[in-house]
C-alpha positions in Angstrom: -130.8 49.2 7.0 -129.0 48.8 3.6 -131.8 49.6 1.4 -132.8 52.7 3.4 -128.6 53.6 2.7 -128.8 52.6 -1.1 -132.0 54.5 -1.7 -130.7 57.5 -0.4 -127.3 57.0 -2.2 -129.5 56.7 -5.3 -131.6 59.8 -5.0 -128.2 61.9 -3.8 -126.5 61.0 -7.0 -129.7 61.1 -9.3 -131.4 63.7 -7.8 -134.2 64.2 -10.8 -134.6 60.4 -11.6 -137.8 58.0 -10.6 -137.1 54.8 -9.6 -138.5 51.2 -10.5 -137.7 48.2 -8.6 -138.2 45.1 -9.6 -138.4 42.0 -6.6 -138.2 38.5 -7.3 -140.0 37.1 -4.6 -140.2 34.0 -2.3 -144.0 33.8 -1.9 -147.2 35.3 -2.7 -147.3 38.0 0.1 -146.4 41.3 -0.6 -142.5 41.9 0.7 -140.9 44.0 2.8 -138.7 45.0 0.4 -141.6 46.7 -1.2 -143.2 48.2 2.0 -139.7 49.9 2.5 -139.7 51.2 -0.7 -143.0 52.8 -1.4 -142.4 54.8 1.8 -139.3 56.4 -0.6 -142.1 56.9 -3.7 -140.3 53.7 -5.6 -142.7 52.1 -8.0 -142.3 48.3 -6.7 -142.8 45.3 -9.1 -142.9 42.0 -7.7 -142.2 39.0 -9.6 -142.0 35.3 -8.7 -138.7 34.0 -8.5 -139.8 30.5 -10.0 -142.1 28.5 -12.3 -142.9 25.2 -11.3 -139.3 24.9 -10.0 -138.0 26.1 -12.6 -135.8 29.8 -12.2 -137.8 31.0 -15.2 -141.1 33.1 -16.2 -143.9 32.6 -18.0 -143.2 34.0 -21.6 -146.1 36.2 -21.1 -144.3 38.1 -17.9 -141.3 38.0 -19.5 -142.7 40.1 -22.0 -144.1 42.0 -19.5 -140.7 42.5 -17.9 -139.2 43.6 -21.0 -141.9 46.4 -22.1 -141.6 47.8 -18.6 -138.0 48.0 -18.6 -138.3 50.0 -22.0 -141.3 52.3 -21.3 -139.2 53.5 -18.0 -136.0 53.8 -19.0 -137.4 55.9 -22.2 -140.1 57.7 -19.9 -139.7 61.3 -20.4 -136.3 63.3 -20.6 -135.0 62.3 -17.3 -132.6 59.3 -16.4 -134.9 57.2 -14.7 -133.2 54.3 -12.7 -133.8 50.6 -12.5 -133.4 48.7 -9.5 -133.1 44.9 -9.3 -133.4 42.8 -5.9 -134.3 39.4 -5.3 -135.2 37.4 -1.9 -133.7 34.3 -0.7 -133.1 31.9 -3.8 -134.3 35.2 -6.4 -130.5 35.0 -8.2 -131.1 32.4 -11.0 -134.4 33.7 -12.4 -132.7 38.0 -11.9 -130.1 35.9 -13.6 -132.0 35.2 -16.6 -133.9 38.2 -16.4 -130.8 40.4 -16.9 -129.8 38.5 -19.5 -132.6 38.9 -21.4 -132.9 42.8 -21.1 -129.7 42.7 -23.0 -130.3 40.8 -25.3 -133.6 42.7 -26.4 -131.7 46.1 -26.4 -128.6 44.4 -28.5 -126.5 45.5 -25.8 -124.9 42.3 -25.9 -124.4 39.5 -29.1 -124.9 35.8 -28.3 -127.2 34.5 -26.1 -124.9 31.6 -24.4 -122.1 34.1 -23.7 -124.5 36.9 -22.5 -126.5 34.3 -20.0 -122.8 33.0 -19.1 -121.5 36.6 -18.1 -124.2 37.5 -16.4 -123.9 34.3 -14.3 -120.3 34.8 -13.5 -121.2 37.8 -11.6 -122.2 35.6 -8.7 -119.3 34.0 -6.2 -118.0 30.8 -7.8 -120.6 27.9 -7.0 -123.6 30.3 -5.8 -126.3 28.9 -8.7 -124.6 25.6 -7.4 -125.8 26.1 -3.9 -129.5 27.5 -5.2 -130.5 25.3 -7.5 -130.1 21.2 -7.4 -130.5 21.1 -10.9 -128.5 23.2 -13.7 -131.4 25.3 -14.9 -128.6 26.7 -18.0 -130.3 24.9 -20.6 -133.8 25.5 -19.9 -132.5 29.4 -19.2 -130.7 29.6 -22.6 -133.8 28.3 -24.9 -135.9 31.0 -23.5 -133.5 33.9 -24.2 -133.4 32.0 -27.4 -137.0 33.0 -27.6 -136.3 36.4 -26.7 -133.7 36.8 -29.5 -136.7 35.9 -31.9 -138.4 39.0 -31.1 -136.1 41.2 -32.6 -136.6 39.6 -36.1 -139.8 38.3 -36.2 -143.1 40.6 -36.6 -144.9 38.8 -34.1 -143.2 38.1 -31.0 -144.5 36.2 -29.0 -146.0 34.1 -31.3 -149.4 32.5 -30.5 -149.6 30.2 -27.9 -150.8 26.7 -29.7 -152.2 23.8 -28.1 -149.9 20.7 -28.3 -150.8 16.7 -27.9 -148.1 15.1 -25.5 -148.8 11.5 -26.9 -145.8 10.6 -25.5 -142.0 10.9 -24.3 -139.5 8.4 -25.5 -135.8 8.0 -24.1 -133.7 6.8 -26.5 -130.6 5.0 -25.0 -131.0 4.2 -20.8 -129.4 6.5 -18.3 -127.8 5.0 -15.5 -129.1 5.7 -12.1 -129.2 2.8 -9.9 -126.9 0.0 -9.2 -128.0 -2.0 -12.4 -126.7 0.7 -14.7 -130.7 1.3 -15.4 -133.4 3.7 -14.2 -137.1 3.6 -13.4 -138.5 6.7 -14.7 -141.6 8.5 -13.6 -143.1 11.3 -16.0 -144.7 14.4 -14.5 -146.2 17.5 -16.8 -147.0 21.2 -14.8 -148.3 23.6 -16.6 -151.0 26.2 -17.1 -154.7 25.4 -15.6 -156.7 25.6 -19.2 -160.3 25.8 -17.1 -158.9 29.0 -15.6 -159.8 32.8 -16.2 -156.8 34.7 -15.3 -154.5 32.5 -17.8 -151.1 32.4 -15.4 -152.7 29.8 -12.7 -150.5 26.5 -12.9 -151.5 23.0 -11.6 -150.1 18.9 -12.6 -151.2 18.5 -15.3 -149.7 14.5 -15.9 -147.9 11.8 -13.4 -147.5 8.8 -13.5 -148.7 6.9 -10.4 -146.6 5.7 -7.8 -149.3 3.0 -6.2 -149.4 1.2 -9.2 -145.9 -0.2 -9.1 -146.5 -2.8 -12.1 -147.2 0.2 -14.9 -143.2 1.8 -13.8 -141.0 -0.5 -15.4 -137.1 -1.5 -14.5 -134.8 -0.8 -17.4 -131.0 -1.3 -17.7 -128.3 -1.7 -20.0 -127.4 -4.8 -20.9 -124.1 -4.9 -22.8 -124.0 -8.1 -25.5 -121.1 -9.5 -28.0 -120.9 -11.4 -30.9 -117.7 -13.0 -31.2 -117.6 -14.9 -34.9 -114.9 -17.2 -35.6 -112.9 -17.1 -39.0 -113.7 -20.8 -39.6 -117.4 -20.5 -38.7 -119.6 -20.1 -41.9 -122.4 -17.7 -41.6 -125.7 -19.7 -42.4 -128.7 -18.2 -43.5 -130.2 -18.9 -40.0 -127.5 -17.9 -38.1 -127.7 -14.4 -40.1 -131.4 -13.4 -40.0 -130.7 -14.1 -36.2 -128.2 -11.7 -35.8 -130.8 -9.4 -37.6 -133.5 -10.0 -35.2 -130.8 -9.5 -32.4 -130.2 -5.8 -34.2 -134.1 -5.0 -34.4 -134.1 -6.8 -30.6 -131.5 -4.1 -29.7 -133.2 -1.3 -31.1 -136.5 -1.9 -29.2 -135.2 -2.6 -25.5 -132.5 0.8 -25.8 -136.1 2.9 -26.4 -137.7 3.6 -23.1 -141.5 4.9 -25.2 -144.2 6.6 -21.6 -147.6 6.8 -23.0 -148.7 10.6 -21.6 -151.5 11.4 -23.4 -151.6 15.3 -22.5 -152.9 18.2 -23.7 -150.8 21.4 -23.2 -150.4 25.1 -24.2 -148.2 27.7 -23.6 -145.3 27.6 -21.1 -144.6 23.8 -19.7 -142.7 21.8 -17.2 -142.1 18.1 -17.9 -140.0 16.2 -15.1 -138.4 12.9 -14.6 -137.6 11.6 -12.0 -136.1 7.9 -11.5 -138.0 6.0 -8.7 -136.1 3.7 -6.4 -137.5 0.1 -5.0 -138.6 2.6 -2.0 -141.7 4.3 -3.4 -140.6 7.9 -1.3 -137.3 8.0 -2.9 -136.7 9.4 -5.8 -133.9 11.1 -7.9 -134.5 13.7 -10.5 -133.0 12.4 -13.7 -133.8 15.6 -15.8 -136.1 18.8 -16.2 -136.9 21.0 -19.2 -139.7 23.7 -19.6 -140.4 25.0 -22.8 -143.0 27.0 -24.6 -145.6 25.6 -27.3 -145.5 28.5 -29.8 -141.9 27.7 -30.5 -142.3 23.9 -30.9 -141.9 22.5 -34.3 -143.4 19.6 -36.1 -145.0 18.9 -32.9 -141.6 17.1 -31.7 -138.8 18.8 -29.1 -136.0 16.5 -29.3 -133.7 16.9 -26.5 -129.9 15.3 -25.6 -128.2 15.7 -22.5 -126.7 19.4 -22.8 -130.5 20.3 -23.5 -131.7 19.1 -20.3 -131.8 20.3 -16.7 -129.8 18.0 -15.0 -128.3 17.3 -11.4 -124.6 18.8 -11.3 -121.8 16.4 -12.3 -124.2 14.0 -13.7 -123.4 13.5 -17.1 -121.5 10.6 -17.0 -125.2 9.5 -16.2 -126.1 9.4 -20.0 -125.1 7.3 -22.3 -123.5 8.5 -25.3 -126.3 9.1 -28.3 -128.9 9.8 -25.5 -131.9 11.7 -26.7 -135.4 12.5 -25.4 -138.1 13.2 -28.0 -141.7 14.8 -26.4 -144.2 15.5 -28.5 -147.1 13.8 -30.5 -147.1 10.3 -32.3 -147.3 10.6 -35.7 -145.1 10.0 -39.2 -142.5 12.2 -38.0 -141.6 9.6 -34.7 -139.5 6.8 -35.9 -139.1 4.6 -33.1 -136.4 2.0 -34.7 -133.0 3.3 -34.1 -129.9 1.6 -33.4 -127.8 2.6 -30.4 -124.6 0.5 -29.1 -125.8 0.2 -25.9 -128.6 -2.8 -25.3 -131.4 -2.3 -22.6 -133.9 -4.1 -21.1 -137.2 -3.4 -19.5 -138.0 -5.3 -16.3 
């Protein structure tokens, strides 16, 4: 019944207007939403309200989004009206969407504050009910991408493909009882044998059967307590040496991956309990390979998609690095904490 009253509200108070509606959709079927509206003459576009879990679009239907938005509102010498609607779980992706409308007409400055107000205008702890996960910082690096097109004279840039050699964890999150996790890599993205270009499928993960290739590792907090009277040998200091390169290697959780990507991505991972059906989602990110540089993303905690309230999770200096293995890794790096891999 209300869309029947808003559509008439709209046509009463812009009488010369057209309408476009935009739906963010649970599903593949076509909605009722649009069914209803194309009895009023309203253009309908549906869009999915996801990607791979993620409240995002592909870059290439975000661009979409954007050109349609500006050929409408500039069609003609009429003011032609936009309508926005999204089904059950659509608000974090309209979110976004919003968002990025305003920043590609520079109707707002500042991509965290504009993504921020736009998701204040949701009741307090609605994205909190929608989403497990806070999809912010996977949300803000793609209006990030959107800013880009008003300076650079290709937007979006070409889609390149990208070696996942591997993704490395530097310093252990803790997510079981041992202050250590188990973690399980999984890679979506887009099918590269298909035609159409937007079909998605797994493109990486880690089995679950084969329980002796997903290692245990924790933290593991050491001393050294050195006496004033106790002279430092040479023995005694080329072990404390070792002990620091020892260090350096267990607090480095390296996943062989071995993927080939392109375009827009979705890596998860998960931790893995002793029971092989549970599992806790330790972080998210999605990202698009045109705007990767030196083949490396590196990551810390505010970068990642993570469960609400979990940041005491991560240990301070935590960093994931994704991309391929070449001079640019280093893999030696000192941390305070110590880890081991079981």
């Amino acid at each position: 019944m209300y869309l029947h009253e808003t559509i008439g509200e709209l046509y009463e108070e812009f009488p010369d207007s057209s309408i476009l509606a935009f739906n963010f959709r649970e599903g593949d079927k076509r909605s009722q939403f649009a069914e209803i509206l194309c009895k009023y003459d309203v253009t309908v576009m549906d869009y999915p309200r996801q990607y791979e879990g993620c409240p995002l679009l592909p870059l290439s239907l975000v661009q979409h989004f954007l050109q349609a938005c500006e050929s409408w509102l500039s069609l003609g010498n009429r003011q032609n009206v936009i309508l926005f609607h999204c089904e059950r779980g659509g608000w974090p992706l309209m979110a976004f969407l919003l968002a990025s409308f305003l920043i590609f007409k520079k109707l707002h400055r500042g991509e965290r504050r504009t993504l921020e107000s736009v998701h204040r205008e949701a009741p307090k702890g609605y994205l909190q009910l929608l989403s497990p996960l806070n999809p912010f910082p996977s949300q803000l690096r793609y209006l990030q991408y959107v800013a880009r097109r008003n300076i650079a004279p290709e937007w979006p840039p070409p889609e390149r493909f990208l070696s996942l050699d591997c993704v490395i964890l530097r310093a252990i999150p803790s997510f079981d009882s041992d202050n250590g996790c188990r973690p399980v890599i999984r890679i979506f993205g887009r099918n590269l044998h298909s035609r159409g270009g937007l079909s998605t499928q797994m493109l990486f993960s880690m089995s679950k059967k084969k329980k002796s290739s997903i290692k245990h590792y924790r933290q593991v907090k050491v001393a050294f307590v050195v006496l004033q009277e106790f002279v430092l040998t040479t023995s005694y200091i080329l072990y404390l040496i070792s002990l620091l390169f020892l260090q350096a290697d267990c607090d480095v959780i390296k996943i062989d991956i071995q993927c080939l990507v392109q375009g827009d991505v979705v890596l998860e991972c998960v931790h893995l309990d002793l029971d092989p059906e549970r599992e806790v989602m330790m972080f998210r990110v999605m990202f698009n390979t045109a705007f990767i540089r030196s083949n490396i993303l590196m990551l810390n905690s505010d970068n990642l998609d993570i469960l609400w309230d979990s940041k005491e999770r991560y240990p301070k200096g935590f960093r994931a690095e994704v991309g391929s293995m070449n001079d640019q890794f280093h893999f030696i790096h000192f941390f305070v904490g110590w880890g081991r891999g079981e």
